[in-house]
Structure formats: C-alpha cells, structure tokens
C-alpha positions in Angstrom: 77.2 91.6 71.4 76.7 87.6 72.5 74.5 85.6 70.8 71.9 86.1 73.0 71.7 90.0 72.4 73.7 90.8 75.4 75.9 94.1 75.7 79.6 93.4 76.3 81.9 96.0 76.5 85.5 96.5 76.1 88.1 97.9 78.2 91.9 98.9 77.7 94.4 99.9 80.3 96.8 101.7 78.3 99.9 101.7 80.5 103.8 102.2 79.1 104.9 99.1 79.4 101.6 96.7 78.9 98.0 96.9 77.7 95.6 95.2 80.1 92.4 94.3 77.8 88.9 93.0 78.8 85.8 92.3 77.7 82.7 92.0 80.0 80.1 93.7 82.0 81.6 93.8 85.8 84.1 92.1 88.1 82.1 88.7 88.1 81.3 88.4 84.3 84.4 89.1 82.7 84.4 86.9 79.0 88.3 87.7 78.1 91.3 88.8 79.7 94.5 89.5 77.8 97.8 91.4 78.2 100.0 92.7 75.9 103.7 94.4 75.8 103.3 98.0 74.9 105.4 98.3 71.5 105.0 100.4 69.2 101.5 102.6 68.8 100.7 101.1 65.1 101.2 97.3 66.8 100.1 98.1 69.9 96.7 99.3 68.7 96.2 96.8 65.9 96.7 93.9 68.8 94.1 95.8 70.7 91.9 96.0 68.5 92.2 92.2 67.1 92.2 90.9 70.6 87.9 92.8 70.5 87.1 91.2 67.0 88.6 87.7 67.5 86.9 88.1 71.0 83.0 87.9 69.3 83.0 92.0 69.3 81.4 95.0 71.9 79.5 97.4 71.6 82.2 100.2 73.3 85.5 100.5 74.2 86.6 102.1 76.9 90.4 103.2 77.1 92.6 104.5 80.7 95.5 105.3 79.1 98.9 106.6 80.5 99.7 110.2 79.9 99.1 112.9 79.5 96.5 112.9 77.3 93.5 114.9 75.8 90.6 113.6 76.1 88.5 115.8 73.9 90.6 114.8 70.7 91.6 111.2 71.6 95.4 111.5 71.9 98.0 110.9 73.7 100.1 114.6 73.9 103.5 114.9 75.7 104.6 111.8 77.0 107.9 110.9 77.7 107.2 107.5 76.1 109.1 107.0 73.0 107.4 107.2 70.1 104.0 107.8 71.6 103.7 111.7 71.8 100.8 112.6 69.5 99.7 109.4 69.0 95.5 109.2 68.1 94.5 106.7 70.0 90.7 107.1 69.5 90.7 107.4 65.9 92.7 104.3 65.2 90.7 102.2 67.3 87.1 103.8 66.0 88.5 102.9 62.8 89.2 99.5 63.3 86.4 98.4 65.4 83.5 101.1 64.1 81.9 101.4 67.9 82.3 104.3 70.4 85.7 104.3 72.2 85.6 106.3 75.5 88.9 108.3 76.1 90.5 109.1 79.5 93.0 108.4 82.0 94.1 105.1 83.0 94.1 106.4 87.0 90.7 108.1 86.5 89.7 104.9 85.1 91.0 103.7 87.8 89.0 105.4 90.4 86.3 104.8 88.5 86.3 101.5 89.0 86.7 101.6 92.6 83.9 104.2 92.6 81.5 101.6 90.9 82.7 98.2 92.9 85.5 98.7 95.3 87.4 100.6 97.9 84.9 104.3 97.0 81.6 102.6 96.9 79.4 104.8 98.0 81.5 108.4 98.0 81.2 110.8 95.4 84.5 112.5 96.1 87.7 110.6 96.2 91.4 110.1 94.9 92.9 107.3 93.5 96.8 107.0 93.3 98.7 105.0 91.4 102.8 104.7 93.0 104.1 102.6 90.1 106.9 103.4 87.5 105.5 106.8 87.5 102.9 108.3 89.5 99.2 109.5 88.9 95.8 110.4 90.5 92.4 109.5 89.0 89.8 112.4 90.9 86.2 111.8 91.3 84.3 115.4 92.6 80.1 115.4 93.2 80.3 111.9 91.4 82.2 112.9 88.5 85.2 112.3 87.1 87.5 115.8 87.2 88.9 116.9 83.8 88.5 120.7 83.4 91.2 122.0 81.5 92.6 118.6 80.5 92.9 116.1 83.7 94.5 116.3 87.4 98.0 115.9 87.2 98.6 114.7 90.7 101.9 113.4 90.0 102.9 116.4 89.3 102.7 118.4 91.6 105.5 120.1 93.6 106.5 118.9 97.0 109.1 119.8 99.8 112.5 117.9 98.9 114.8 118.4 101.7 118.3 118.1 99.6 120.4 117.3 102.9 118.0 114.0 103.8 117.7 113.2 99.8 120.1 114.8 97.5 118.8 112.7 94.8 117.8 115.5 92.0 114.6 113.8 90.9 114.0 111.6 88.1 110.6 113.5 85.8 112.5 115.1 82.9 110.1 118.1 82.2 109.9 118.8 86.1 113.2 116.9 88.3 112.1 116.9 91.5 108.1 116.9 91.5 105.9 114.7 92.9 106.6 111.5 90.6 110.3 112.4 90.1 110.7 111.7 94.1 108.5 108.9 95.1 108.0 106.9 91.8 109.4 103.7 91.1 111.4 104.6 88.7 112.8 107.7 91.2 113.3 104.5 93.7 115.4 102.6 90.9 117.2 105.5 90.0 118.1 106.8 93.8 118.9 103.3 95.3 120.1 101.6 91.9 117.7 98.5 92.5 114.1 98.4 91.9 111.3 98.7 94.9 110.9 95.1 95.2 114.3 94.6 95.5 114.4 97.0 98.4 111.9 95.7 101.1 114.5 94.6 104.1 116.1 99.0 103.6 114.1 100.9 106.2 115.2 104.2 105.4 114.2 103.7 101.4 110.6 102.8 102.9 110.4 106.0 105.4 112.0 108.3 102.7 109.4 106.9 100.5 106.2 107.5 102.7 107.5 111.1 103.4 106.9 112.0 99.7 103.9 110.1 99.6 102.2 111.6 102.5 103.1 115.0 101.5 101.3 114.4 98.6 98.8 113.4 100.3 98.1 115.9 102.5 98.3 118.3 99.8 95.2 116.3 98.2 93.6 116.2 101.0 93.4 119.9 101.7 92.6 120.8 97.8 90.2 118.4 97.3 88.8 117.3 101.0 88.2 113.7 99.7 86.0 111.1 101.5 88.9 108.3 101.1 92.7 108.4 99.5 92.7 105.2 97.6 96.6 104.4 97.1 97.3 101.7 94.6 100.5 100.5 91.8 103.2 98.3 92.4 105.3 100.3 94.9 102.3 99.8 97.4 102.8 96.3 97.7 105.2 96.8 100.1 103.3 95.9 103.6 105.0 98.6 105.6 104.7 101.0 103.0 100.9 101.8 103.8 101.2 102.2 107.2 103.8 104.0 107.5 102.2 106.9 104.7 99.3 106.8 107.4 101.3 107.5 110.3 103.1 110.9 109.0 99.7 111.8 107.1 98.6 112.3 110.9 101.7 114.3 111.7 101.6 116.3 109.0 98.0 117.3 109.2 98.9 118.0 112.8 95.4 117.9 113.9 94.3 120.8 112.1 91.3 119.3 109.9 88.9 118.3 112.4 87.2 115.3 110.8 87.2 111.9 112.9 88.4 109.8 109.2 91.7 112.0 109.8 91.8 112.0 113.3 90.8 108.1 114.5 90.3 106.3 111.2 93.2 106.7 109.1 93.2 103.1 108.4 89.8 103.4 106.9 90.4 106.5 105.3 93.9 105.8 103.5 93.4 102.6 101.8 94.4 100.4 99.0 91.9 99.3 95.8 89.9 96.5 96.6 89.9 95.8 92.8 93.4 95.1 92.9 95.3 95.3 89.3 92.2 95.5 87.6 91.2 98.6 89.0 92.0 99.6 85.4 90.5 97.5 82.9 87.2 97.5 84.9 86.7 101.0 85.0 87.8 100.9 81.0 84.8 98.3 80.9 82.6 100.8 83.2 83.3 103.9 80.6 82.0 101.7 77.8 79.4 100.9 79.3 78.1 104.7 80.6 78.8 106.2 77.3 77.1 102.9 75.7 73.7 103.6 78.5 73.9 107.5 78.1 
C-alpha cells in the first residue's frame, strides 16, 4: 500500500537466467523496476522478496515463472534448471512477504498482459509465444487463461523434422527433437555454434528457423482457432524473422481455413507484443491484482 491507501501490486517474471520484478498498477504507473540474475532458489527468492519490502510493500504478488510448473501447489516440478526441480516457490515467498502470491506461467502471464493492454486487446482467445532460450505458449480460451490438467505446453509439442534439410538431433533433453528442441535459441546455438544474434546476415539459419516456427503455428492455429498468434522472446527480434514465419504460415495452411485474418491479414494476425519485454512482469502485476479484486 502507498501512503495514501493506494493498492500496489507486485509482479515477478521468473525466467532461468533473470527475475524481472515490479511494482505498480499498469504500464503507465509502474513505482519500481528491478532485475536480478537467477541464482540459486534460496537467493533468488530472498532477493525477490527484499526487493517488495524495501520497495514500501503490496498487497499481492503475482509470479510467471519458467517451467513447468504446478500451479495448484506453487512449485516449480521438472525443470531442466539446475537446482530448481521441486522448488516451492509460493510458500517461500507467502512466507516472507505474508500477502497472496498468484502462481502461473511466465508465457501465460505473458499473454495476459497483452490480453489486458497490448497486442490481444479486445480477444478472448489468443496465443502468446515466447522463441527465447527455450520456447513456450501462454493460452487465453473464452477469456481465460488455459490450465486444465497442469498448463499448455506449446513448446512441446512434436513437429515435422525433415533429417536430410536438418540433421541437427534436437536440443530438449526429455524430448530431442520437439518443438523447442528445433527452433529455440538454444537449439540455434547448439545447431550453428553461435547464438541467434550472432546469426542475422545467414539466410538459411533464418528460413530453417521460420519453418519450425510456422509449423507450430499452424498446429495452434488449428487446435485452438485463436483470434491472433502473438510471437514474442529474443529470437523474434530478428526483422526478417516475422515475416518470413507469416509467409509459410500461408503455405502451409494452404488455403484450407477460410477466415480473411488467414487469408489477407496475416500481418495483423501474426504479430509481435506491443508490451515488449515486459509483457511478463505486467501481466505478474495483472494476476496480483485479479486475485487481490476477486
């Protein structure tokens, strides 16, 4: 709370290698902005949570973090990040702060902020990806944010991998070739031995790259029939990247879904966040403050 009785609310986007955190209401009244390495969970948390109680306090925390993760206990389950399997996120910062901390994922946070301020405004049904050193998709259905069983695991899934074109094996470790162990950043670093940015003049890393992507998705695009693909992360930021996905999105489709966004409007319909990086810590701030309204 501020001295004049105002709510603020907290927000964490948990990723593996840094913690975004804020404090604030919305895009224009942000009071603090801090990021932090990701280290170990006992520092890592205890930095978080001093960053909200040397920032004058909130009154909930929202937290995207990477996974996966379960939502309904507060942890962190089967990463690949060392030392983080298992680790009880919830609990340890309830502890420390004593307010309501919101648990989900850090691309359904994600989405969540675009939903509420930026590239989705407006839809109720929409996917956010996220192409950095791995690769995930925040899913909003009817104006809620999918979990079911657990939460989407678009990065996942299983796509074509033509071994002659790309005999690169994959880099997940529980899957190889899936989804993110093709078309992540860290697949990139691993098949071309230098990292994305360092790969923007290669043409065929940037076609082999929105191959993968568009495969995905057109497979979310046919599951979930979304009203926008919102494609975001640090791989994105190459500028021919996102055209390119759009123009063998159209091939692959081949016509077949009749809808003029597919057909005519690609560029409206396959976008990037208008949020920017803080697509994450925003929609952290926005699942504070839902679960602080509700």
């Amino acid at each position: 709370m501020t001295g004049s009785g105002k709510a603020l609310f907290g927000g964490v986007e948990a990723g593996g290698t840094k913690w975004v955190l804020g404090i604030g209401v919305d895009p224009d009244d942000l009071h603090a902005l801090e990021t932090i390495p990701t280290t170990t969970p006992a520092e890592t948390l205890q930095r978080a949570a001093e960053f909200f109680t040397q920032n004058g306090g909130v009154s909930a925390v929202g937290v995207g973090s990477f996974g996966p993760i379960d939502h309904r206990s507060g942890h962190i389950t089967t990463t690949p990040k060392t030392g983080w399997a298992n680790t009880a996120v919830v609990s340890a910062l309830q502890g420390a702060l004593g307010v309501p901390i919101v648990f989900d994922t850090d691309v359904n946070a994600a989405a969540l902020g675009e939903q509420r301020w930026g590239a989705a405004m407006g839809l109720d049904t929409f996917c956010y990806f996220t192409v950095g050193t791995g690769i995930g998709g925040g899913v909003m259905a009817g104006g809620r944010l999918v979990h079911g069983l657990l939460h989407p695991e678009v990065g996942h899934m299983l796509i074509p991998h033509d071994r002659e074109r790309d005999p690169f094996a994959g880099a997940c470790p529980f899957h190889g070739d899936c989804f993110e162990g093709l078309a992540s950043g860290g697949a990139i670093r691993q098949r071309w031995g230098k990292p994305a940015e360092e790969l923007g003049h290669r043409d065929e890393v940037w076609q082999l790259e929105a191959e993968y992507l568009a495969l995905g998705v057109v497979n979310v695009i046919c599951v979930l029939s979304p009203q926008r693909v919102i494609l975001g992360g640090g791989v994105m930021k190459q500028p021919s990247l996102l055209p390119l996905v759009r123009a063998r999105t159209r091939e692959l489709l081949a016509g077949y879904i009749a809808a003029p966004e597919l057909l005519d409007r690609l560029d409206e319909y396959i976008v990037g966040p208008a949020l920017g990086d803080r697509a994450g810590v925003l929609g952290a701030i926005e699942l504070a403050r839902l679960a602080h309204r509700s």
